[in-house]
ROLOBA-368611 format. One record per residue (C-alpha): x negated, y, z. Coordinates in Angstrom, 3 decimals. Example, Ala and Ser with C-alpha at 12.3 -4.5 7.8 and 13.67 -1.06 7.14 Angstrom:
BEGIN
NODE         c1         c2         c3
NODE    -12.300     -4.500      7.800
NODE    -13.670     -1.060      7.140
***
This chain:
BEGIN
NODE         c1         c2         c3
NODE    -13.103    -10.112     48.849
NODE    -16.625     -8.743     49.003
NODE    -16.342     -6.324     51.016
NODE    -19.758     -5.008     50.749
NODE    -19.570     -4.942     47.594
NODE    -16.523     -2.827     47.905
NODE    -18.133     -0.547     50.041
NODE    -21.122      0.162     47.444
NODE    -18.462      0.642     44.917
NODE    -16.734      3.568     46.502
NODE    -20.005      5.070     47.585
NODE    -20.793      5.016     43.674
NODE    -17.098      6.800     42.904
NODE    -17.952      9.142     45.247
NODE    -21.430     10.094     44.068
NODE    -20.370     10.341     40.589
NODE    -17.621     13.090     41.140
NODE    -19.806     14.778     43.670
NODE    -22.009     14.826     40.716
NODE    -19.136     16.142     38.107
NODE    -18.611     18.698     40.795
NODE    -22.108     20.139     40.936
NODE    -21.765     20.036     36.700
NODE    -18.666     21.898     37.035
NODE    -20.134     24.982     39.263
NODE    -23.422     25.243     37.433
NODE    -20.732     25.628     34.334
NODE    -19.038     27.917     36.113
NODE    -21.748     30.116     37.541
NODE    -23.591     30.398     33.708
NODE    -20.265     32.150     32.530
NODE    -20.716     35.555     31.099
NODE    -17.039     36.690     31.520
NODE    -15.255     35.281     34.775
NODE    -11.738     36.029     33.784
NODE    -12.259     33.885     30.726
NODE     -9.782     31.010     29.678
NODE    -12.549     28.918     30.085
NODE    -12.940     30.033     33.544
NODE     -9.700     28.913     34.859
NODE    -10.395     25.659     33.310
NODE    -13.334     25.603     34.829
NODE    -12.074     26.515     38.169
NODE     -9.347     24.272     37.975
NODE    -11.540     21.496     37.160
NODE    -13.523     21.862     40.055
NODE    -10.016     21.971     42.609
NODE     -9.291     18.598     40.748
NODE    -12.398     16.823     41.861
NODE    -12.365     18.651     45.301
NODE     -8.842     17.100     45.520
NODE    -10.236     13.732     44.634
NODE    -13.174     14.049     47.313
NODE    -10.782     14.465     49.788
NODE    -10.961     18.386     50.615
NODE     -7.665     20.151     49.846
NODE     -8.553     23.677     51.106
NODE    -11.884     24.030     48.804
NODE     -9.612     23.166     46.555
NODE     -7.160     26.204     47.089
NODE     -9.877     28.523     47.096
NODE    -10.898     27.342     44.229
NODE     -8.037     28.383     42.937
NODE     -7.745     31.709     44.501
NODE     -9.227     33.667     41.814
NODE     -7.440     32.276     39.257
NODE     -3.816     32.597     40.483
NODE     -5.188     36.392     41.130
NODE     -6.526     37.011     37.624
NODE     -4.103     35.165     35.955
NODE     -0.394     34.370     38.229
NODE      0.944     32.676     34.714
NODE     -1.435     29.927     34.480
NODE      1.067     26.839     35.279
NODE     -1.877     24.001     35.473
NODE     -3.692     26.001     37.889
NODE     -0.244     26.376     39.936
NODE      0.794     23.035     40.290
NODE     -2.772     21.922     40.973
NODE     -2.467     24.547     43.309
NODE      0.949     23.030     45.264
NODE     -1.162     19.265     44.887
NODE     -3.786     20.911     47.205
NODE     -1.458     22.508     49.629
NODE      0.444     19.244     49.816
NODE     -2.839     17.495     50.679
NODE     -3.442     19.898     53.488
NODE     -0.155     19.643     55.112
NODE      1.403     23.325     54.119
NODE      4.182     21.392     52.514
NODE      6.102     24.811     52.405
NODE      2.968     26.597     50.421
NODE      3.304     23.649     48.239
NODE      7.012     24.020     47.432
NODE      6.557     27.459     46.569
NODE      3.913     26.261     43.881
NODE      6.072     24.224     42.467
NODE      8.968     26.604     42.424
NODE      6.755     28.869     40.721
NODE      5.281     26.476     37.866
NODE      9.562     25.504     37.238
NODE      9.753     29.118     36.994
NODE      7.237     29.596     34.486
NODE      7.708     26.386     32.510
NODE     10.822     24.420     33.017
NODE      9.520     21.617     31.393
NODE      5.889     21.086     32.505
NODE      5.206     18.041     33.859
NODE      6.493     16.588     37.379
NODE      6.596     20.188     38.831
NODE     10.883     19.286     39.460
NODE     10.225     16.189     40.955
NODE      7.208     17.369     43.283
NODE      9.520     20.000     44.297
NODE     12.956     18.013     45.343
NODE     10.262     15.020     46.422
NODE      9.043     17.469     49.276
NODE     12.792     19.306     49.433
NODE     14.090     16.054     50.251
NODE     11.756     15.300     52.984
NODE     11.813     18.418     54.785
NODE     15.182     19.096     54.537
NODE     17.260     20.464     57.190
NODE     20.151     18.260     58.796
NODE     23.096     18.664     59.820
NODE     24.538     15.984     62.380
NODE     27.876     15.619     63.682
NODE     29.243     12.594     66.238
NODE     31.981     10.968     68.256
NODE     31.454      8.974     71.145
NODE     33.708      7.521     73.581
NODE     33.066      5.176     77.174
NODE     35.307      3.464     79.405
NODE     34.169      1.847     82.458
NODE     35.650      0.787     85.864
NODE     36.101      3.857     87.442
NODE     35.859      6.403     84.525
NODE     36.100      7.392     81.073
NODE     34.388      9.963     78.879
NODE     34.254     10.797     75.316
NODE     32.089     13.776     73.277
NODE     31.540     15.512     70.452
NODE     28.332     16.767     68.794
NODE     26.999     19.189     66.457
NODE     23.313     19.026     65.975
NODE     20.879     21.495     63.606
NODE     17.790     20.084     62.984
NODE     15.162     22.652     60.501
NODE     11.513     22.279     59.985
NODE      9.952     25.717     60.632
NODE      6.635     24.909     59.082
NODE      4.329     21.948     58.860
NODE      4.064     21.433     62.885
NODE      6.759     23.330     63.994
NODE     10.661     22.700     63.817
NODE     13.635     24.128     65.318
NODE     16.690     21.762     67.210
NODE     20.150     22.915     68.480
NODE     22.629     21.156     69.241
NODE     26.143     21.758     70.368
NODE     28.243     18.963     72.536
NODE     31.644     18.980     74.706
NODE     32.106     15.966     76.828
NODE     35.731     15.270     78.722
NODE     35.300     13.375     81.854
NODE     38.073     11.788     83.760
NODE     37.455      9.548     87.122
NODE     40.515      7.337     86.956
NODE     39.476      6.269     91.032
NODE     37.785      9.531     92.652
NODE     36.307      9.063     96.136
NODE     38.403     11.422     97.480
NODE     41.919     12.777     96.727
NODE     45.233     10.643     95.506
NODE     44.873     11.525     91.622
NODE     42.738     11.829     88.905
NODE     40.207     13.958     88.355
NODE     38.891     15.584     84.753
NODE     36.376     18.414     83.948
NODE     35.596     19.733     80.850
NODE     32.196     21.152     79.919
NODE     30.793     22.580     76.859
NODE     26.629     22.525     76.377
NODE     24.464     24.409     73.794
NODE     20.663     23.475     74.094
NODE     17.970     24.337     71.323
NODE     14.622     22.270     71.501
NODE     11.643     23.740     69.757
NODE      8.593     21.520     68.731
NODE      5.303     22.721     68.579
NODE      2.494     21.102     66.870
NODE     -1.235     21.227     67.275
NODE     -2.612     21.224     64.370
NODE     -3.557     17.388     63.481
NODE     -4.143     16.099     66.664
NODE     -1.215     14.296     66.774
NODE      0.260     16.328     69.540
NODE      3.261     18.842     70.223
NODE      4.137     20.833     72.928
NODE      8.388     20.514     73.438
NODE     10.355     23.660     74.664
NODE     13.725     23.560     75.994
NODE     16.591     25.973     76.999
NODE     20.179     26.155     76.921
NODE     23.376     26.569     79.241
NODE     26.038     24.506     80.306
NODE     29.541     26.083     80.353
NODE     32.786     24.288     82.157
NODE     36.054     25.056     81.301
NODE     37.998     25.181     84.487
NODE     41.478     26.785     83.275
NODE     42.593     23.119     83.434
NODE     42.605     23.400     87.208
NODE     43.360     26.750     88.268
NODE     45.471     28.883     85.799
NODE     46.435     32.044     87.229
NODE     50.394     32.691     87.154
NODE     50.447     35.314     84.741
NODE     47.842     37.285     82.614
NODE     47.090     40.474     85.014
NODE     46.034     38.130     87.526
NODE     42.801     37.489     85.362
NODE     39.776     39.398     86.301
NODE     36.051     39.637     86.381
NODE     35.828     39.423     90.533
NODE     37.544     35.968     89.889
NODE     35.749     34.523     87.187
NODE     34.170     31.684     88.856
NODE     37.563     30.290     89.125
NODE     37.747     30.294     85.271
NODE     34.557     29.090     84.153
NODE     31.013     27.790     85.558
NODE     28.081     28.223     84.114
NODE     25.027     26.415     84.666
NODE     21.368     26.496     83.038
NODE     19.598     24.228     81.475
NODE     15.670     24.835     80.819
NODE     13.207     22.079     80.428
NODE      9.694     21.532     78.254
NODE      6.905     18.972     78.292
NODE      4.212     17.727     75.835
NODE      3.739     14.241     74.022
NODE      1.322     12.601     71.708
NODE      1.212      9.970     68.926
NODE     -1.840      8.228     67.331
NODE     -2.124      4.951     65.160
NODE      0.098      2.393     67.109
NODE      0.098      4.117     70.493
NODE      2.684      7.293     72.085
NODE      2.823      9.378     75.217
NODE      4.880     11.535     76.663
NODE      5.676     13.660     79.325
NODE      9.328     15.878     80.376
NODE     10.518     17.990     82.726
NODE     14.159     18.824     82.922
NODE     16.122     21.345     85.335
NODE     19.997     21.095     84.773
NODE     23.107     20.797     86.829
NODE     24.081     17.214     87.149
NODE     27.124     16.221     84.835
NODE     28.830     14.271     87.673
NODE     29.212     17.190     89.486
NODE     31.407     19.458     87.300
NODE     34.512     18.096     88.870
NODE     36.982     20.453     90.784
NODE     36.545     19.137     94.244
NODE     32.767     17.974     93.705
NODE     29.777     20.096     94.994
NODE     27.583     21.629     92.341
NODE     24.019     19.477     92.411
NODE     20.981     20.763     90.043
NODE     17.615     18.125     89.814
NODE     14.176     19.150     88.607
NODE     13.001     15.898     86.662
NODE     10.200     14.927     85.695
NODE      9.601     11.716     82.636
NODE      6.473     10.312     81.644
NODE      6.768      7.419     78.965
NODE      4.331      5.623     76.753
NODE      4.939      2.984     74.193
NODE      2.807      1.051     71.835
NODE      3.744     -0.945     68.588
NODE      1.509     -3.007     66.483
NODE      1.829     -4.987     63.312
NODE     -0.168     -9.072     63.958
NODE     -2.758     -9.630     61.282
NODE     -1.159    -12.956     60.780
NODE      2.243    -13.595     59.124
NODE      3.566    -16.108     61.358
NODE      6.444    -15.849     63.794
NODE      5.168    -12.950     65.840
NODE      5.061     -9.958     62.809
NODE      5.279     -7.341     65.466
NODE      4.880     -6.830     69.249
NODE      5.517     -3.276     70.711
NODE      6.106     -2.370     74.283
NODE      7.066      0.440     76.282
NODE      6.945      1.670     80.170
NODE      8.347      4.730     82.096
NODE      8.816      6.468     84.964
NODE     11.438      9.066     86.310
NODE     11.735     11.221     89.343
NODE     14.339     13.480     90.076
NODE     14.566     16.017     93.029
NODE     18.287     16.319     93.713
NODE     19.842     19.584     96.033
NODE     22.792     21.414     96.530
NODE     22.251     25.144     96.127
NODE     24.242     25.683     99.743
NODE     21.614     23.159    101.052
NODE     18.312     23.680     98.832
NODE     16.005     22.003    101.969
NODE     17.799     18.756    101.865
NODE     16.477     17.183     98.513
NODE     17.287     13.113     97.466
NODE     14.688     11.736     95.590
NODE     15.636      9.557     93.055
NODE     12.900      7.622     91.165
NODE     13.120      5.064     88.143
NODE     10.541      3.114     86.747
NODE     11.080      0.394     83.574
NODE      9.292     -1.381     81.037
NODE     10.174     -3.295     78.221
NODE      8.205     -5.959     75.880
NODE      9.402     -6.775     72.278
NODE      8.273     -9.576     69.816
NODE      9.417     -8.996     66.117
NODE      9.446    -11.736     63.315
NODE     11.266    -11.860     59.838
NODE     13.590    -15.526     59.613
NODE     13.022    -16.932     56.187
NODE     10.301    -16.172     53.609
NODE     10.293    -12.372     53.858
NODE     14.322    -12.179     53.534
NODE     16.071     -8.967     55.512
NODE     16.541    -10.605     58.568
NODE     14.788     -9.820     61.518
NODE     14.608    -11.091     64.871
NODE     13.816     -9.283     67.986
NODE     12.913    -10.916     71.129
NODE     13.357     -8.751     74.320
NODE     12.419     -8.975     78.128
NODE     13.164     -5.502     80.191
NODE     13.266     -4.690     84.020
NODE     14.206     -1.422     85.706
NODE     13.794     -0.688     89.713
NODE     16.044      2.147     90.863
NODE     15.986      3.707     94.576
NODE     16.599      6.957     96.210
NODE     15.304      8.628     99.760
NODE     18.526     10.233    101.063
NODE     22.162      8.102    101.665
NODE     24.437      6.918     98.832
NODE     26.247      9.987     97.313
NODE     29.941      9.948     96.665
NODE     29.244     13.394     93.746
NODE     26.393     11.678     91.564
NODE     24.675      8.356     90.894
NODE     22.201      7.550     93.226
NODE     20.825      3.864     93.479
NODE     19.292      2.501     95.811
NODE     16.727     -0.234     95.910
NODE     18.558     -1.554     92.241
NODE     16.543     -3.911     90.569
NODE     17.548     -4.918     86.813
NODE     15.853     -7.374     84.670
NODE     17.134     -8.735     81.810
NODE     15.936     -9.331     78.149
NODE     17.327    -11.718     74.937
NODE     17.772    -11.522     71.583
NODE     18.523     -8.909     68.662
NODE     19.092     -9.760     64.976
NODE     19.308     -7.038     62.320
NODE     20.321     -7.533     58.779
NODE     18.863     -4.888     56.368
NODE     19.778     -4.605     52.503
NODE     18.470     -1.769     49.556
NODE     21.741     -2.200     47.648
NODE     19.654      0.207     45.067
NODE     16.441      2.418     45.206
NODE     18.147      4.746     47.556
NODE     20.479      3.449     49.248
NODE     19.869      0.601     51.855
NODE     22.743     -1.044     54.424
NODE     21.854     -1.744     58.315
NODE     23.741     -3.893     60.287
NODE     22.158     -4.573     64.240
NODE     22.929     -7.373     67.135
NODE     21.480     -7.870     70.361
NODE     23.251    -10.273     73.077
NODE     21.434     -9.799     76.728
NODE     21.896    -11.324     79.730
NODE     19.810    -11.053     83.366
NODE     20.325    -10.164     86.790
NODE     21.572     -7.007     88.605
NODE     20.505     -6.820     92.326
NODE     21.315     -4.137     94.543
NODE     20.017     -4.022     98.377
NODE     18.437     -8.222     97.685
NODE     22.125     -9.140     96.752
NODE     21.606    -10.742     92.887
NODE     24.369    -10.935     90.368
NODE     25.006    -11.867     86.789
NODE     24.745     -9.269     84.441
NODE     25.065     -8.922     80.467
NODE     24.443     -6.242     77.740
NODE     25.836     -6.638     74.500
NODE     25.411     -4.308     71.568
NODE     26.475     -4.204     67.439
NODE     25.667     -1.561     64.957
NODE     26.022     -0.804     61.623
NODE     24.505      2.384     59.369
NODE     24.318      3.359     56.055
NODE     21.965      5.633     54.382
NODE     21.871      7.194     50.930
NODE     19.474      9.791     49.679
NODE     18.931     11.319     53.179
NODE     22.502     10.981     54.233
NODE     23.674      8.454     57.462
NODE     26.657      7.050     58.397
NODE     26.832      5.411     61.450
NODE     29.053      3.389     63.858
NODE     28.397      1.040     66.888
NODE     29.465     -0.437     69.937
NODE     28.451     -1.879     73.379
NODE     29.458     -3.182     76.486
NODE     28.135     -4.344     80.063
NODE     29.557     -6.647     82.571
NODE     28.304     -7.260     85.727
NODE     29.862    -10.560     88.100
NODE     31.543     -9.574     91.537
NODE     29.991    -10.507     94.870
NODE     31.794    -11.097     98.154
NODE     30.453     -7.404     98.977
NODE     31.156     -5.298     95.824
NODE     33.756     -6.047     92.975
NODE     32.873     -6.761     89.025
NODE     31.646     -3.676     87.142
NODE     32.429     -3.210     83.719
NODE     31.746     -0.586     80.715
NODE     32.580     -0.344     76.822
NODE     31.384      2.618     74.634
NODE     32.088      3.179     71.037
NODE     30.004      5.978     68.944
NODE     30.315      7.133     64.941
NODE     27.960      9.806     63.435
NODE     27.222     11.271     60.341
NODE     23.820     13.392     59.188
NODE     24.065     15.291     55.966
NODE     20.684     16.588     54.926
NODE     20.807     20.367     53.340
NODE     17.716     20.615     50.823
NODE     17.417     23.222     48.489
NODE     16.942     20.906     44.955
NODE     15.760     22.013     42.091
NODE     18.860     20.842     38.978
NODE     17.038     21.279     35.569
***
């Protein structure tokens, strides 16, 4: 292709409606009467070629005068929601549309502009089950999670979980222990205009049902100078900021909560400030060959660990990963894809092993292999997903190596905004002469149900 050539040509196309625009305003300006029909058209006019020179909000004042003098105008109003589409108030926009439906049923694609945008900024509704077994333990939660754009760059997320733990060999005592806890957290994103960035705001609480180890003997011996023994409640505040541009993403978390380990009857109560900082990258290869897509990722965690009956003995725990990916299609463009993956993780904490909560020390994972994913578009909107990944490596803890391996299979399903979900995993890791085989399975199912408000001629 010339690509010069190319160049000159759009400079032309430009040029030409700059020029149509100019023609327009002088028409415009010459008018004896404003409010006019001709006016509007006029008006109008000039928002379409603003729209096609790339300038939405010239075109919306463009427009201003017109919706004022005359609110009935439907051409001017859906040109209107085009230009507030184009500048990102996709809200502004539906309202356009709603109001050219309104005024015309049938005009044009005003219905389909609307539930096009409706659809997209919908607000979900998700719901899940997930359940883990391991050597020791075994949990399983449920989840309710909101998620509602708010405006172009802002959106509001709550969600709603209660996990059940049970440690089937606690570190101390003769018999298993459970705790129940109930958490409700709401997340608030924050855009900056189109830079790309957001700035992330968390709060919420974590409450633990304790009834299920102390219930008094009768009602009257309830009261408020005993509720601890009922109930605990913990915070849980956190915010950060992140960025994404072309193939590149940053980030950056902090997190105070009250460890989830440490809800259990006999276990102290431990809180961590955390702090995670994560980029990733992901680019498409210029040639179509066996390596379509490479994307990679690093981060780094660290955790300050007390008890509030101790607050000036603190572990530090720290974490630091990264992970490299190589994507290709198998066949001629068909819906397979494979994914080749190599990933290592060092794990190590200042202060002694802790019998209440997870802290590693000196760990060292690395392990990587390969994922295959199977995607089909049954129809034009609906499309099956079906993903496998098989990985082994090594787990060493204190220079003592062992086998380790990570398996994982999911499927999803996904119809005009809805998702079904369902998938399963599993890790083993090979015994030493100093520490016995470790194993885990988890099995998860969710649904999201998006809630637009569609227009049904």
């Amino acid at each position: 292709m010339d690509r010069g050539g190319g160049a000159a040509w759009a400079e032309d196309e430009r040029s030409a409606t700059a020029a149509q625009l100019a023609g327009a305003r002088a028409r415009l300006f010459f008018r004896n009467d404003p409010s006019a029909t001709e006016t509007a058209q006029d008006r109008r006019e000039i928002a379409d070629i603003y729209l096609r020179l790339g300038n939405p909000d010239k075109a919306v004042s463009a427009l201003a005068r017109v919706k004022a003098i005359n609110p009935s105008d439907t051409a001017s109003a859906f040109t209107l929601g085009r230009a507030l589409e184009m500048s990102g108030d996709w809200r502004g926009a539906m309202r356009a549309y709603g109001t050219v439906y309104d005024l015309d049923p049938r005009f044009g694609s005003a219905v389909s502009s609307y539930n096009r945008l409706a659809g997209l900024h919908a607000p979900t509704l998700e719901t899940g089950l997930a359940a883990s077994v391991d050597t020791d333990s075994s949990d399983s939660s449920y989840t309710l999670s909101f998620r509602a754009p708010l405006d172009g760059t802002t959106e509001l997320l709550a969600s709603l979980r209660s996990d059940h733990r049970k440690r089937h060999a606690p570190a101390a005592g003769s018999f298993p222990e459970s705790s129940t806890t109930h958490t409700l957290e709401a997340e608030l994103p924050i855009g900056i205009g189109n830079t790309g960035m957001r700035i992330v705001l968390i709060a919420g609480g974590t409450v633990q049902n304790k009834l299920e180890d102390f219930l008094p003997a009768a009602a009257s011996d309830f009261s408020l100078e005993s509720i601890a023994d009922y109930a605990a409640v913990a915070p849980r505040l956190g915010g950060g900021a992140d960025w994404s541009g072309g193939p590149f993403a940053v980030s950056a978390l902090y997190r105070f909560n009250q460890l989830d380990e440490t809800f259990f009857a006999d276990r102290a109560a431990f809180y961590e400030h955390a702090g995670t900082a994560a980029a990733s990258f992901y680019l498409e290869t210029p040639s179509r060959a066996f390596a379509r897509s490479l994307s990679g990722s690093a981060t780094g965690r660290l955790s300050a660990v007390y008890a509030p009956a101790d607050p000036e003995t603190v572990n530090w725990i720290s974490r630091a990963g990264a992970e490299f990916s190589v994507g290709s299609v198998l066949g001629s463009g068909g819906p397979v894809s494979l994914r080749l993956t190599a990933a290592a993780s060092w794990n190590d904490s200042t202060g002694p092993s802790a019998d209440d909560y997870y802290a590693p020390s000196e760990v060292l994972t690395v392990k990587g292999g390969p994922a295959i994913g199977f995607k089909l578009g049954t129809d034009a909107a609906t499309e099956l997903a079906v993903d496998a990944r098989v990985w082994p490596g090594m787990y060493s803890a204190a220079g003592i190596g062992r086998l380790s391996i990570d398996g994982e299979l999911a499927a999803s399903v996904a119809r005009r905004g809805a998702r079904g979900s369902i998938g399963f995993s599993g890790t083993w890791t090979a015994a030493t002469e100093n520490a016995a085989s470790y194993w885990s399975g988890a099995a998860r199912v969710s649904v999201t149900v998006p809630m637009g408000d569609y227009i049904i001629p």
